[in-house]
Backbone of each chain as ProteinMPNN parsed JSONL, in Angstrom:
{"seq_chain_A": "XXXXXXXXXXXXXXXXXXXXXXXXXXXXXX", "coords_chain_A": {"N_chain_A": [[-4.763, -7.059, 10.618], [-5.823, -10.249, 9.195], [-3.862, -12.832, 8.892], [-5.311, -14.833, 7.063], [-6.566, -12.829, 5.151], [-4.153, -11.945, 3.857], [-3.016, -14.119, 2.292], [-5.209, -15.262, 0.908], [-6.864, -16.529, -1.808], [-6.795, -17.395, -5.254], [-3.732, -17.598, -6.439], [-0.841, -18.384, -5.108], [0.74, -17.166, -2.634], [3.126, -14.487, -3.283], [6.617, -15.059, -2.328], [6.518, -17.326, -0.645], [6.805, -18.287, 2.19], [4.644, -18.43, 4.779], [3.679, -15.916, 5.923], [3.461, -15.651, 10.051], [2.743, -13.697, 11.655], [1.738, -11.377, 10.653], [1.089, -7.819, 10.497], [-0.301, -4.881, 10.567], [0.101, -1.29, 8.208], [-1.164, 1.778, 9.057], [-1.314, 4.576, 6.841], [-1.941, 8.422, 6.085], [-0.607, 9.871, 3.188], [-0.664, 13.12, 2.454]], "CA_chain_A": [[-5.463, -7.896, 9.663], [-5.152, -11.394, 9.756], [-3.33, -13.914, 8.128], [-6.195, -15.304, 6.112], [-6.571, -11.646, 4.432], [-3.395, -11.914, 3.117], [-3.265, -15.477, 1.658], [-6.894, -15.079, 0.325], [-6.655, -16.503, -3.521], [-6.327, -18.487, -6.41], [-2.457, -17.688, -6.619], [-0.233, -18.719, -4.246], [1.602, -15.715, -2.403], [4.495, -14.093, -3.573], [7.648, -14.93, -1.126], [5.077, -18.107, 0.456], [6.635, -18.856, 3.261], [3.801, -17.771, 4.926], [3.787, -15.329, 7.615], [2.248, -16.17, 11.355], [2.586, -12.509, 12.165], [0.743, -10.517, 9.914], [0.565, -6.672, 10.981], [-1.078, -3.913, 9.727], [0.111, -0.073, 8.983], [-1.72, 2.828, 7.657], [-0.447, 5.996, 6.573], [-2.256, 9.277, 4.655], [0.263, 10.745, 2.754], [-0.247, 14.765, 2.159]], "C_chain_A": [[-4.981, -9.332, 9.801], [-4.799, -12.169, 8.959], [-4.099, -14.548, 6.855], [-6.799, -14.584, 4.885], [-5.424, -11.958, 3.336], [-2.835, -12.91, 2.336], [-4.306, -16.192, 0.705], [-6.1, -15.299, -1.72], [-6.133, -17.022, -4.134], [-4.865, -18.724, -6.708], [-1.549, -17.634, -5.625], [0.494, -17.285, -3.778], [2.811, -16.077, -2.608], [5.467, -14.601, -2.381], [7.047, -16.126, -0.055], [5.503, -18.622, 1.231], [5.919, -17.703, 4.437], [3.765, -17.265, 6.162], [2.74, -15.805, 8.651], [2.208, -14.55, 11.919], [2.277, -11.446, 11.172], [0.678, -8.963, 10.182], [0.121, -5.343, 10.107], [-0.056, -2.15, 9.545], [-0.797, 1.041, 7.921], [-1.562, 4.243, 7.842], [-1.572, 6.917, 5.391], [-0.973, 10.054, 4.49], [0.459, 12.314, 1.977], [-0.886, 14.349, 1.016]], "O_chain_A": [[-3.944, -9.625, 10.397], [-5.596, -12.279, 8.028], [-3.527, -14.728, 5.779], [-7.332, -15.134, 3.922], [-5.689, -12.182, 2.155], [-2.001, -12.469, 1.545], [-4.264, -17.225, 0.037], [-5.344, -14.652, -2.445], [-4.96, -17.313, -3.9], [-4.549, -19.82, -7.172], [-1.477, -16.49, -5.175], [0.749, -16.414, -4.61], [3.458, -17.106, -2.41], [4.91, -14.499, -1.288], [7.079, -15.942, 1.161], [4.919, -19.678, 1.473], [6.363, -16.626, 4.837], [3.802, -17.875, 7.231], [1.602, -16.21, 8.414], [1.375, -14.393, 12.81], [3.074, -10.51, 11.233], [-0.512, -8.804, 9.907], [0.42, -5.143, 8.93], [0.478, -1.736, 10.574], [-1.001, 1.113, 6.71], [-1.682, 4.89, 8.882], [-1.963, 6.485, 4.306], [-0.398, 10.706, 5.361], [1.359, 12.64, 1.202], [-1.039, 15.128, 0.075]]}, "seq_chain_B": "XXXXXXXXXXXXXXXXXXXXXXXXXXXXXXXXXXXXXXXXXXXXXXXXXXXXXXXXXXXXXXXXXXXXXXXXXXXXXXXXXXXXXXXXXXXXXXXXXXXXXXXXXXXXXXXXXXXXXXXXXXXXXXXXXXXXXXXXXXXXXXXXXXXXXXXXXXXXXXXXXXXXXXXXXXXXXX", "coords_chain_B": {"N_chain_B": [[-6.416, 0.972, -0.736], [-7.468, 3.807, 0.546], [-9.838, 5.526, 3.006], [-10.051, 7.407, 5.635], [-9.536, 8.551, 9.018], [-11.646, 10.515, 9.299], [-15.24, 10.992, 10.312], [-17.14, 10.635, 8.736], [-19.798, 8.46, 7.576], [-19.319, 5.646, 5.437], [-17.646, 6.901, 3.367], [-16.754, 8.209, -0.332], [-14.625, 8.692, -2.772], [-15.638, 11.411, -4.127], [-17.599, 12.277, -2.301], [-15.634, 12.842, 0.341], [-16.305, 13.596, 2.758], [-14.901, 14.551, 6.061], [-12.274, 12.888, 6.08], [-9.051, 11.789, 4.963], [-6.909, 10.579, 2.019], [-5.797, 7.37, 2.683], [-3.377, 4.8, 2.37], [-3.223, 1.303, 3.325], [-1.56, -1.176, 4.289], [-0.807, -4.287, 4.494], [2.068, -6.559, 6.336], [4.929, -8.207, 6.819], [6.527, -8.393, 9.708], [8.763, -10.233, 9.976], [10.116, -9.719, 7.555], [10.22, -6.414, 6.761], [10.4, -3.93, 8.631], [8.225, -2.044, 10.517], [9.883, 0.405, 11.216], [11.066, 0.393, 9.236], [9.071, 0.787, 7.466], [8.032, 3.188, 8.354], [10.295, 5.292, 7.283], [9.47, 5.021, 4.899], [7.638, 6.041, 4.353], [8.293, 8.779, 5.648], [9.92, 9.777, 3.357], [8.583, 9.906, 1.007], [6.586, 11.752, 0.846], [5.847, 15.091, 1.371], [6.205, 16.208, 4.712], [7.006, 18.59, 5.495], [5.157, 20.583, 4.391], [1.933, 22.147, 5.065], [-1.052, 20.931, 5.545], [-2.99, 20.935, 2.362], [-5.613, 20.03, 2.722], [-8.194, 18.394, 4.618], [-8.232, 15.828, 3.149], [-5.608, 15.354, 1.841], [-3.861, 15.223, 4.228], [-1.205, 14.829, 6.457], [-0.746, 11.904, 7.861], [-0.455, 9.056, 10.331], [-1.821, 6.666, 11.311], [-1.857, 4.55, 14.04], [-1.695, 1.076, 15.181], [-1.321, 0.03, 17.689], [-0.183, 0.176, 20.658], [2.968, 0.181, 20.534], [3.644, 1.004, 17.843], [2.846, 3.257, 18.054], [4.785, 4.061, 19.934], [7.052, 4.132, 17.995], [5.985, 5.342, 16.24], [6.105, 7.904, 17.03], [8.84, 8.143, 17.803], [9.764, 8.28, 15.557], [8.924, 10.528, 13.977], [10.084, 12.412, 15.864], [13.201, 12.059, 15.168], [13.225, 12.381, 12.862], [12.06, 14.947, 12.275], [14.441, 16.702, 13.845], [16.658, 16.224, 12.608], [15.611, 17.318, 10.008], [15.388, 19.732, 11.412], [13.051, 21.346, 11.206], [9.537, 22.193, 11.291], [7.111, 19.622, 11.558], [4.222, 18.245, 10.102], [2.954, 15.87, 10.386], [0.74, 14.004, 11.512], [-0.079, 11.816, 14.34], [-2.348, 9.572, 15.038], [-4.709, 7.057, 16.827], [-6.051, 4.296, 15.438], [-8.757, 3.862, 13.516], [-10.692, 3.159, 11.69], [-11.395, 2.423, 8.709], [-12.496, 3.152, 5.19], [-12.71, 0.951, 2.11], [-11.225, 2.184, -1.161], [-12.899, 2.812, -3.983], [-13.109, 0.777, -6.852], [-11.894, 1.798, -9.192], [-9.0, 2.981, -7.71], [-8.254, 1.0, -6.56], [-4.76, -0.436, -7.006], [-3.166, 1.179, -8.919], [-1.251, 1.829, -10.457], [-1.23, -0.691, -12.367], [-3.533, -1.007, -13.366], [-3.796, 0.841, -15.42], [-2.238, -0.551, -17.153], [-4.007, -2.568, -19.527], [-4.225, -4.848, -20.909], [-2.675, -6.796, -19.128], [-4.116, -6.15, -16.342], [-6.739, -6.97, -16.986], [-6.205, -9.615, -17.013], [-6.231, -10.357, -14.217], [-7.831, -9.248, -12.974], [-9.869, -11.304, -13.803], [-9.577, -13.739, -12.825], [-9.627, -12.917, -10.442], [-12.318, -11.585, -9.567], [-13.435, -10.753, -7.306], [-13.252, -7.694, -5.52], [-12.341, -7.518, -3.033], [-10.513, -9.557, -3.06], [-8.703, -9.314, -5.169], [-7.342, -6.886, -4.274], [-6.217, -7.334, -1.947], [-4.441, -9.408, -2.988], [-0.946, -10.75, -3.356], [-0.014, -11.223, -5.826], [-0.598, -10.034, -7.376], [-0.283, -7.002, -5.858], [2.326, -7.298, -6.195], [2.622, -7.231, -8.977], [1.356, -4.613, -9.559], [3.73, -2.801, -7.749], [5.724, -3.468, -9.617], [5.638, -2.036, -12.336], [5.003, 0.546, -10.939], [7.515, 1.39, -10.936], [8.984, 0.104, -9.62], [11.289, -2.303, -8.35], [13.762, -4.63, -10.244], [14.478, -5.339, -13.294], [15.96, -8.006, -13.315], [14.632, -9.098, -11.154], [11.651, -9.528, -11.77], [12.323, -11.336, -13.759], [12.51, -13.303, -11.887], [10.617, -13.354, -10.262], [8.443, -13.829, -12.098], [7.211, -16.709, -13.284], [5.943, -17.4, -10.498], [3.751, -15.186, -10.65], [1.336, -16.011, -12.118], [0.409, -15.386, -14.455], [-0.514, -15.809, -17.82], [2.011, -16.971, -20.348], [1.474, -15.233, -22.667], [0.79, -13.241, -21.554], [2.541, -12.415, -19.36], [4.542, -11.738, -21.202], [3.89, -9.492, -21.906], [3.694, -7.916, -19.677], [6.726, -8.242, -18.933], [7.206, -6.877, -21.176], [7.239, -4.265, -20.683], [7.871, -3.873, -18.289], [10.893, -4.158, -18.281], [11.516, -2.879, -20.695], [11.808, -0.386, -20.2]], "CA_chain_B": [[-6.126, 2.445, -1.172], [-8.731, 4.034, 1.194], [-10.102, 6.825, 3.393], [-9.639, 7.403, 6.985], [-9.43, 9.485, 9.878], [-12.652, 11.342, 9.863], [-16.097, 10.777, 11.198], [-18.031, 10.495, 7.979], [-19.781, 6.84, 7.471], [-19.176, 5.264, 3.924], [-17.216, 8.076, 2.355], [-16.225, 8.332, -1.6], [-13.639, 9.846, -3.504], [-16.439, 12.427, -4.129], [-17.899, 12.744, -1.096], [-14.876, 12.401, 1.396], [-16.226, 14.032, 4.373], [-13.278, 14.497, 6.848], [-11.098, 11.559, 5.64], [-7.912, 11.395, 4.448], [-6.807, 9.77, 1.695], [-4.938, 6.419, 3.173], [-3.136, 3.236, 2.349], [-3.176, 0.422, 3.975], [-0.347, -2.068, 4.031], [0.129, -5.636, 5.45], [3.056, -6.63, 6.411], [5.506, -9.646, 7.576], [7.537, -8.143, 10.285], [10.167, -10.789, 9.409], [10.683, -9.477, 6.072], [10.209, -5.573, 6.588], [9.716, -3.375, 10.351], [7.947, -0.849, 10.971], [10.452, 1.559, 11.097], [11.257, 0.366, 7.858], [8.232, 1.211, 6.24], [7.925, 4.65, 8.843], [11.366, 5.557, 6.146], [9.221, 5.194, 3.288], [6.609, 7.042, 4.99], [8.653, 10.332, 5.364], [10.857, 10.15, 2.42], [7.277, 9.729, -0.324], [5.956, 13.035, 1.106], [6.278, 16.55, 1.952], [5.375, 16.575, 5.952], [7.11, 19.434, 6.381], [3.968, 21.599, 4.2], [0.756, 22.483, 5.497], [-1.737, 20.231, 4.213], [-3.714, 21.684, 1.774], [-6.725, 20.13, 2.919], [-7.958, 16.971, 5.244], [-8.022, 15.074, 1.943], [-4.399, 15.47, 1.792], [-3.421, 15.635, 5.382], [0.086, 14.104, 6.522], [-1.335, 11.079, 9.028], [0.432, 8.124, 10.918], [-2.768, 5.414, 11.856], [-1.202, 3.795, 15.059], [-2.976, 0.275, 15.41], [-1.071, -0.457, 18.825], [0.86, 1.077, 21.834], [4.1, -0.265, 20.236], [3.729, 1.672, 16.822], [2.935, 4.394, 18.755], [5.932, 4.552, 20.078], [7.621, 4.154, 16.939], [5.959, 6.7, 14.929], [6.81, 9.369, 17.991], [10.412, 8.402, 18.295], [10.402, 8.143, 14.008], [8.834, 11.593, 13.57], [11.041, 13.48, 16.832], [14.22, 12.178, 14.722], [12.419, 13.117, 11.364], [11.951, 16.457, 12.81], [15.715, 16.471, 14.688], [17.232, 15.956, 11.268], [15.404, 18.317, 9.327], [15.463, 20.975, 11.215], [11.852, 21.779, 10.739], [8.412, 21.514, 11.834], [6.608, 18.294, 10.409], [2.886, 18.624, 10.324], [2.207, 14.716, 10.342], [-0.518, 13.612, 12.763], [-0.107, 10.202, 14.944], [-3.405, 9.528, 15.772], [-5.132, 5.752, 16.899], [-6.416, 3.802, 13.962], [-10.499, 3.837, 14.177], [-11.489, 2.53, 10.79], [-10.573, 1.726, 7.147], [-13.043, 2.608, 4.178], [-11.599, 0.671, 1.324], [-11.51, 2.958, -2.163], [-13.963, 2.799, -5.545], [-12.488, -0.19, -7.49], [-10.822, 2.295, -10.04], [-8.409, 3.45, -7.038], [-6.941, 0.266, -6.356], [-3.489, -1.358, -7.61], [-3.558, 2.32, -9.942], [-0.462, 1.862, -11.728], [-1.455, -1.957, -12.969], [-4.713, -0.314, -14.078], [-2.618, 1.623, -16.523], [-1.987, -1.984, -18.452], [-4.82, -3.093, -19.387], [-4.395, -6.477, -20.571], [-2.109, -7.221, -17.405], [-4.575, -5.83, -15.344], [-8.155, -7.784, -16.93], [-6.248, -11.105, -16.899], [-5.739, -10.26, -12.999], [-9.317, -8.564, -12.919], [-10.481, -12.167, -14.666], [-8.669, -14.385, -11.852], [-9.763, -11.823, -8.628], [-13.325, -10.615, -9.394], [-14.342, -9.562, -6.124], [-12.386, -6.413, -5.153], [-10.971, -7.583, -1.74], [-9.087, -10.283, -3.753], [-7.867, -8.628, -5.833], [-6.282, -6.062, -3.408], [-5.351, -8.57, -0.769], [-3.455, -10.677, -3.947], [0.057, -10.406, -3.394], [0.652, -10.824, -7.143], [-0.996, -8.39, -7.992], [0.318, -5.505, -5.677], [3.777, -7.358, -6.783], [3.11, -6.765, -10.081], [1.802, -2.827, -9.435], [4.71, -2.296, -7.931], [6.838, -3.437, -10.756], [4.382, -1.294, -12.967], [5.052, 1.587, -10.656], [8.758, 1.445, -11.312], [9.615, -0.291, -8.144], [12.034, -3.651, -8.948], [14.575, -4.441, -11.084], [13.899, -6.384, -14.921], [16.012, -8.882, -13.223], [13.557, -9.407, -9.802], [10.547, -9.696, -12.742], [12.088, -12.658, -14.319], [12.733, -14.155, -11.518], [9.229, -13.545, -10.091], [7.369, -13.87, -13.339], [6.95, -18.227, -13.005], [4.651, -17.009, -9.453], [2.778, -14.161, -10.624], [-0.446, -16.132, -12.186], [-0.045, -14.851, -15.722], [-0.352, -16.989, -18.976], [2.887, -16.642, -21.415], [1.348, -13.997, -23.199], [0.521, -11.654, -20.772], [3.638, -12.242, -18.72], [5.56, -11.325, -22.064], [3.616, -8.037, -22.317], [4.731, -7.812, -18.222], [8.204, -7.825, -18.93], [8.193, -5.417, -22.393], [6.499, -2.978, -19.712], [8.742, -3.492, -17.34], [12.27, -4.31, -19.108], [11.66, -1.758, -21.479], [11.673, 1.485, -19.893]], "C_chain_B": [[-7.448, 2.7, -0.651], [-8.662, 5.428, 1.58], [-9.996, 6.489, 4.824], [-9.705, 8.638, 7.64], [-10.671, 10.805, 10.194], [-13.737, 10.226, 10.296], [-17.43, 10.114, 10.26], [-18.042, 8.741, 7.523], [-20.046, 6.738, 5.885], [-18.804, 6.621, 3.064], [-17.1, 7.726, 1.235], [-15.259, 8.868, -1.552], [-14.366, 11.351, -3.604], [-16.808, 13.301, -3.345], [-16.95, 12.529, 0.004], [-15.509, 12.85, 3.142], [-14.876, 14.498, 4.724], [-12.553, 13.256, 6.688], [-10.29, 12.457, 5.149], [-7.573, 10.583, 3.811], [-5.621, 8.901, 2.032], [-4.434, 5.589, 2.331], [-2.709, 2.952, 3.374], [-2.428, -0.659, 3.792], [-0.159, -3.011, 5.057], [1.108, -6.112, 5.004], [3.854, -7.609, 7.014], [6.536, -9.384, 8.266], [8.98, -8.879, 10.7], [11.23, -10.388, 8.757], [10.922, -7.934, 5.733], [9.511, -4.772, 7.821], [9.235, -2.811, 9.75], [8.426, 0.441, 10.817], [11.09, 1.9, 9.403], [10.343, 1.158, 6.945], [7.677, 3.073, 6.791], [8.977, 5.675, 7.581], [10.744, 6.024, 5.166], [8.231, 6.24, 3.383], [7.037, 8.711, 4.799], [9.508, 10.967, 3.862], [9.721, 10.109, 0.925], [6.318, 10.589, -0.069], [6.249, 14.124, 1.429], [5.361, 16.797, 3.316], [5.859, 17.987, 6.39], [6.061, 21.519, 5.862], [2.728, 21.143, 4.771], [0.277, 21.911, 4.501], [-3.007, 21.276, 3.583], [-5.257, 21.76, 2.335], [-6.933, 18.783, 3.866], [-7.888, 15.856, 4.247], [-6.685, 14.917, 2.076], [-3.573, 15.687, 3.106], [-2.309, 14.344, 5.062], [-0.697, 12.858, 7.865], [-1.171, 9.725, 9.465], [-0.875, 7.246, 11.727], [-2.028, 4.75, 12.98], [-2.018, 2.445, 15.232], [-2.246, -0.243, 16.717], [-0.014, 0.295, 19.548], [2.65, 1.001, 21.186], [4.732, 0.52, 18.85], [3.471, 2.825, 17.091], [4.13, 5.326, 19.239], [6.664, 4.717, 19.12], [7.864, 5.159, 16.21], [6.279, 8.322, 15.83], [8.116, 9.617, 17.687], [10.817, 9.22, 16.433], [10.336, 9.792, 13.798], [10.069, 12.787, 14.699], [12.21, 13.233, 15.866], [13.818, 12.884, 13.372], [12.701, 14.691, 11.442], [13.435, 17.013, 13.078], [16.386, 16.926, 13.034], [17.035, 17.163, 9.949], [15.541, 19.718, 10.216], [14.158, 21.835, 11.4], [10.375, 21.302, 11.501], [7.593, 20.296, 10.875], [4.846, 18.411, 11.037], [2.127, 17.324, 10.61], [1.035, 14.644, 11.799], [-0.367, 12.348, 13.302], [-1.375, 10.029, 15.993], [-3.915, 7.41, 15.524], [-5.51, 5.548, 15.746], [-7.573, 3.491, 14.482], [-11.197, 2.686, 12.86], [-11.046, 3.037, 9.401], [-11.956, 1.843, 5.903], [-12.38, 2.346, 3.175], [-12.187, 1.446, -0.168], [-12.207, 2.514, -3.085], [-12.228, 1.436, -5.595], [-11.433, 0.283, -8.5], [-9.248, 2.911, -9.182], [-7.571, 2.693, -6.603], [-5.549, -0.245, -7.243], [-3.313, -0.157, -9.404], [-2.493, 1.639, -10.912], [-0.805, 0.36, -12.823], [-2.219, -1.437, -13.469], [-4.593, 0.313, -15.464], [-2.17, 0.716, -17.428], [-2.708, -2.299, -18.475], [-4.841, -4.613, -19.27], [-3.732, -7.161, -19.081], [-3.483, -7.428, -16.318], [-6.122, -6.69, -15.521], [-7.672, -9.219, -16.813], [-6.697, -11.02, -15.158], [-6.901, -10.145, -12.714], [-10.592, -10.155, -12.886], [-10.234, -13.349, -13.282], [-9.235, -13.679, -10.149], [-11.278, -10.856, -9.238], [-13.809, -10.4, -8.203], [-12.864, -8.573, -5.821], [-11.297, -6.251, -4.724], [-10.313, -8.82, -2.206], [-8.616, -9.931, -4.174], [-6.813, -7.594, -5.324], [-5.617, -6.73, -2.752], [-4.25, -9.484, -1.688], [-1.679, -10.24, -3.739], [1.025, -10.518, -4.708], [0.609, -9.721, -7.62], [-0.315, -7.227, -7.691], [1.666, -6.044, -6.12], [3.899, -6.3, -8.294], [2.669, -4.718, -10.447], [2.669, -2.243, -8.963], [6.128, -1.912, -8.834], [6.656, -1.985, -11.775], [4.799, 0.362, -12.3], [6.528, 2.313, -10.756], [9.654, 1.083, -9.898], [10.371, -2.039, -8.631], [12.671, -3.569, -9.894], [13.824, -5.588, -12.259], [14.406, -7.888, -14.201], [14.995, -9.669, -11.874], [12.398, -9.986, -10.566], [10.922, -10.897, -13.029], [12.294, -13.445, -12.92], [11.515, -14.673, -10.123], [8.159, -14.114, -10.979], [6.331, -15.67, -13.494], [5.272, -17.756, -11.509], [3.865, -16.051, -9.36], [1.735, -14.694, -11.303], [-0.397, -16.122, -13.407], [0.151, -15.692, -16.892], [1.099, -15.9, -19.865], [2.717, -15.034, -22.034], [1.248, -12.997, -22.514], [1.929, -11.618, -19.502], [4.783, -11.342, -19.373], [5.2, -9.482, -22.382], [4.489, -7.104, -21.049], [5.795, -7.055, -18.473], [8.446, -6.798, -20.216], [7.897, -4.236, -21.222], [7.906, -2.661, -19.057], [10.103, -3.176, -17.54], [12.228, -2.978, -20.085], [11.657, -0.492, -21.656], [13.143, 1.262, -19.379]], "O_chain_B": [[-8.446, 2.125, -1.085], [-7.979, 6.315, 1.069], [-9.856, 5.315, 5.169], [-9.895, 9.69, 7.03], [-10.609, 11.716, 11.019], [-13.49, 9.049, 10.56], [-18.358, 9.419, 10.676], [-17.103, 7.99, 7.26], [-20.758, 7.493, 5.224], [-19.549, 7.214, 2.284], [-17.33, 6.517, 1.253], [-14.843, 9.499, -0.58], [-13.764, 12.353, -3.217], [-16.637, 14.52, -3.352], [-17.512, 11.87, 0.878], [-15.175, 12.469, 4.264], [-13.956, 14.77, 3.952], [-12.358, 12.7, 7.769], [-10.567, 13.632, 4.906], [-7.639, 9.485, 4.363], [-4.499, 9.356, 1.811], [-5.087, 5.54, 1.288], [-2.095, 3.614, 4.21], [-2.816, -1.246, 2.781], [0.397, -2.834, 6.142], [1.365, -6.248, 3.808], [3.301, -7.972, 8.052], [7.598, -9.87, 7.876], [9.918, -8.455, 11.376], [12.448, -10.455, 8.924], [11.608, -7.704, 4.737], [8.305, -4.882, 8.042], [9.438, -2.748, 8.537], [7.773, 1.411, 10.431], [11.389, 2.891, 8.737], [10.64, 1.909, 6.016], [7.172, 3.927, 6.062], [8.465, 6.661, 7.051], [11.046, 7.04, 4.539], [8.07, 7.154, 2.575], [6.464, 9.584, 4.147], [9.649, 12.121, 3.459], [10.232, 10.308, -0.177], [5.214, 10.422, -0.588], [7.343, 14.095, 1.993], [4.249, 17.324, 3.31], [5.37, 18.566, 7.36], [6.088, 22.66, 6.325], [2.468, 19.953, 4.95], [0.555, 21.959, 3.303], [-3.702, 22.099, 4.179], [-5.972, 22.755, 2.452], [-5.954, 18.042, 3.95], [-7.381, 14.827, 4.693], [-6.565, 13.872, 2.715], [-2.559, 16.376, 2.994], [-2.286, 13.451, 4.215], [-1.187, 13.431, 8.839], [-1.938, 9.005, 8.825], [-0.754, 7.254, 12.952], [-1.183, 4.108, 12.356], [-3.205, 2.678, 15.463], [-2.731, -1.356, 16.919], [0.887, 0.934, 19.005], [3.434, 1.89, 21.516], [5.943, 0.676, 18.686], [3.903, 3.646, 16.282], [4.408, 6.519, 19.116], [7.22, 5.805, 19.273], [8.847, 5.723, 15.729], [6.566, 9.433, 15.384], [8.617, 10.704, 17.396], [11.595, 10.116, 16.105], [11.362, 10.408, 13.511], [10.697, 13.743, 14.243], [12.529, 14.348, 15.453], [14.256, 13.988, 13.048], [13.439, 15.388, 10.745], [13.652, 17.988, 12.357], [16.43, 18.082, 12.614], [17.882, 17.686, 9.225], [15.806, 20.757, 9.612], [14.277, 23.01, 11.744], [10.209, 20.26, 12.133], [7.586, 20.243, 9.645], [4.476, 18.618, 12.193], [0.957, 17.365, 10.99], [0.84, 15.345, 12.792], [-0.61, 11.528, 12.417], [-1.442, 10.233, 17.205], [-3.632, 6.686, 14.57], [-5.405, 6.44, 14.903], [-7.695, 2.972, 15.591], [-11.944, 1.725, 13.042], [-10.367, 4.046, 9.211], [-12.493, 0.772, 5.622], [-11.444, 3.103, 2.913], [-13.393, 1.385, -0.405], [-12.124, 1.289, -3.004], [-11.167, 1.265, -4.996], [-10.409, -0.347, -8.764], [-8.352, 3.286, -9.938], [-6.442, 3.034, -6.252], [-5.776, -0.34, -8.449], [-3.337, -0.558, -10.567], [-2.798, 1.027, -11.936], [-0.584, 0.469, -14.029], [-1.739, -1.09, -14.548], [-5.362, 0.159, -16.412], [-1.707, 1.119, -18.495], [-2.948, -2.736, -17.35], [-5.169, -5.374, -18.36], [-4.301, -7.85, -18.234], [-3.801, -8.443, -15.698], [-6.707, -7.064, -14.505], [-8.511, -10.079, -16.545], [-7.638, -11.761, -14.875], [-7.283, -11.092, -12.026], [-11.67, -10.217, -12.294], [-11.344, -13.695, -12.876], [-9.095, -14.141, -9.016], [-11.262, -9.628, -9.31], [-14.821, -9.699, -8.17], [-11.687, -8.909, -5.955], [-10.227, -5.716, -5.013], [-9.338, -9.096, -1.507], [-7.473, -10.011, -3.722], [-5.69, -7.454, -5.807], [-4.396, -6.788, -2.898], [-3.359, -10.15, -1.16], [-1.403, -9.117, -4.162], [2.2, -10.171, -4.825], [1.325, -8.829, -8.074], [0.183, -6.475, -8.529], [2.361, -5.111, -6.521], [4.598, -5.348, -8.64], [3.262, -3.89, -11.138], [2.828, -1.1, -9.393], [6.972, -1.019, -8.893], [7.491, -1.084, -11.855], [4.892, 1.304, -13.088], [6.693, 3.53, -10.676], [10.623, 1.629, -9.371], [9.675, -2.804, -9.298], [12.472, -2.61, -10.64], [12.912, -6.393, -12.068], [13.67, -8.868, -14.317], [14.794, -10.883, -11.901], [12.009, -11.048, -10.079], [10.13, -11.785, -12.712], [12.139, -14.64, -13.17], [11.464, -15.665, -9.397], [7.179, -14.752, -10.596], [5.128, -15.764, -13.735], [4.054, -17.835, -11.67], [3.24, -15.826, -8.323], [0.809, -13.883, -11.264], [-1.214, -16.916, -13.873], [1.182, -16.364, -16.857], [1.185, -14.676, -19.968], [3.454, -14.053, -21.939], [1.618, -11.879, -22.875], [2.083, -10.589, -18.844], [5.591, -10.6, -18.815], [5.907, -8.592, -22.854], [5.338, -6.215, -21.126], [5.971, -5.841, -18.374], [9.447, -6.098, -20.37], [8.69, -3.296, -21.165], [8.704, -1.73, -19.175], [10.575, -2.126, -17.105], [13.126, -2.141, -19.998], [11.567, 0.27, -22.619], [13.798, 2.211, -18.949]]}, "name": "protein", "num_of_chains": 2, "seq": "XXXXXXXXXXXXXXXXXXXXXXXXXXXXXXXXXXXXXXXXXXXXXXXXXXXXXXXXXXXXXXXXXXXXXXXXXXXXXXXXXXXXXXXXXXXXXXXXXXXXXXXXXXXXXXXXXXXXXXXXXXXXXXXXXXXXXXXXXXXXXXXXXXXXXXXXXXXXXXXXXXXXXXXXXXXXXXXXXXXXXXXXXXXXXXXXXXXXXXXXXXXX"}
């Protein structure tokens, strides 16, 4: 996903120094 | 908070088809690996039962050759360790439907006012999920952080006085 996903929005991100590496993971959990 | 791993196009909660129910998690491999979050992966489930159903299957999304390797080496020690067979699945990552609106950021959902200021601030969906206040503050919500992490988040989470103060009885007060 990319950078612009996760920055998306009226409130500044949590922790904002803002990542350049972005990565994704996805998990089903049982 | 989604569905995954089957074949069926635009699933539900209802109608899953062959999915699995997923999350999906970005991440700032600065601040937290891979293997890090593989950890949280085995230790917030039971891989080593038979899933009941593909709804509930154990399942490791790979989105590159590199996490691939990861989630092999993670689950062979997983396995190593226990002792046991682990039923997870490490299969490529194909596609992502994202869940009904009542499915995301659950435990915040569970406060209301918290959750309509946030709702009020992020009306389309994928803001609201993508907000990193937000899943901050469902994690707090879910009993993840300490009272003192809250205050010292609370200034960058978005929320007016009042609804910050409800925040922290939530949180502080359990």
């Amino acid at each position: 996903m990319s950078e612009q996903r996760v920055l998306s929005g009226p409130i500044p991100p949590i922790d904002a120094e803002a990542p350049t590496d972005v990565q994704t993971a996805t998990f089903a959990l049982g | 908070m989604g569905y995954a791993g089957g074949t069926k196009k635009n699933p539900t909660y209802h109608d899953l088809g062959d999915h699995a129910e997923t999350i999906e998690v970005d991440f700032d491999p600065r601040r937290v690996t891979y293997d890090e979050l593989l950890e949280v992966f085995w230790t917030n489930h039971n891989a080593t039962r038979r899933p009941w159903s593909r709804q509930y299957a154990s399942i490791i999304f790979v989105h590159d050759d590199e996490q691939a390797r990861l989630a092999r080496e993670s689950k062979e020690r997983f396995e190593a360790t226990l002792g046991r067979r682990v039923y997870t699945e490490i299969v490529p990552y194909e596609n992502f439907t994202l869940a009904e609106d009542y499915h995301q950021k659950f435990r915040l959902r569970g406060h209301h006012d918290v959750a309509a200021e946030y709702l009020s601030i992020y009306p389309r969906l994928q803001d609201f999920v993508n907000s990193t206040a937000v899943t901050r503050v469902n994690g707090f919500l879910g009993g993840c952080g300490s009272c003192l992490q809250l205050d010292a988040d609370l200034p960058k989470l978005g929320l007016t006085s009042g609804t910050g103060s409800a925040l922290r009885s939530a949180v502080c007060g359990r």
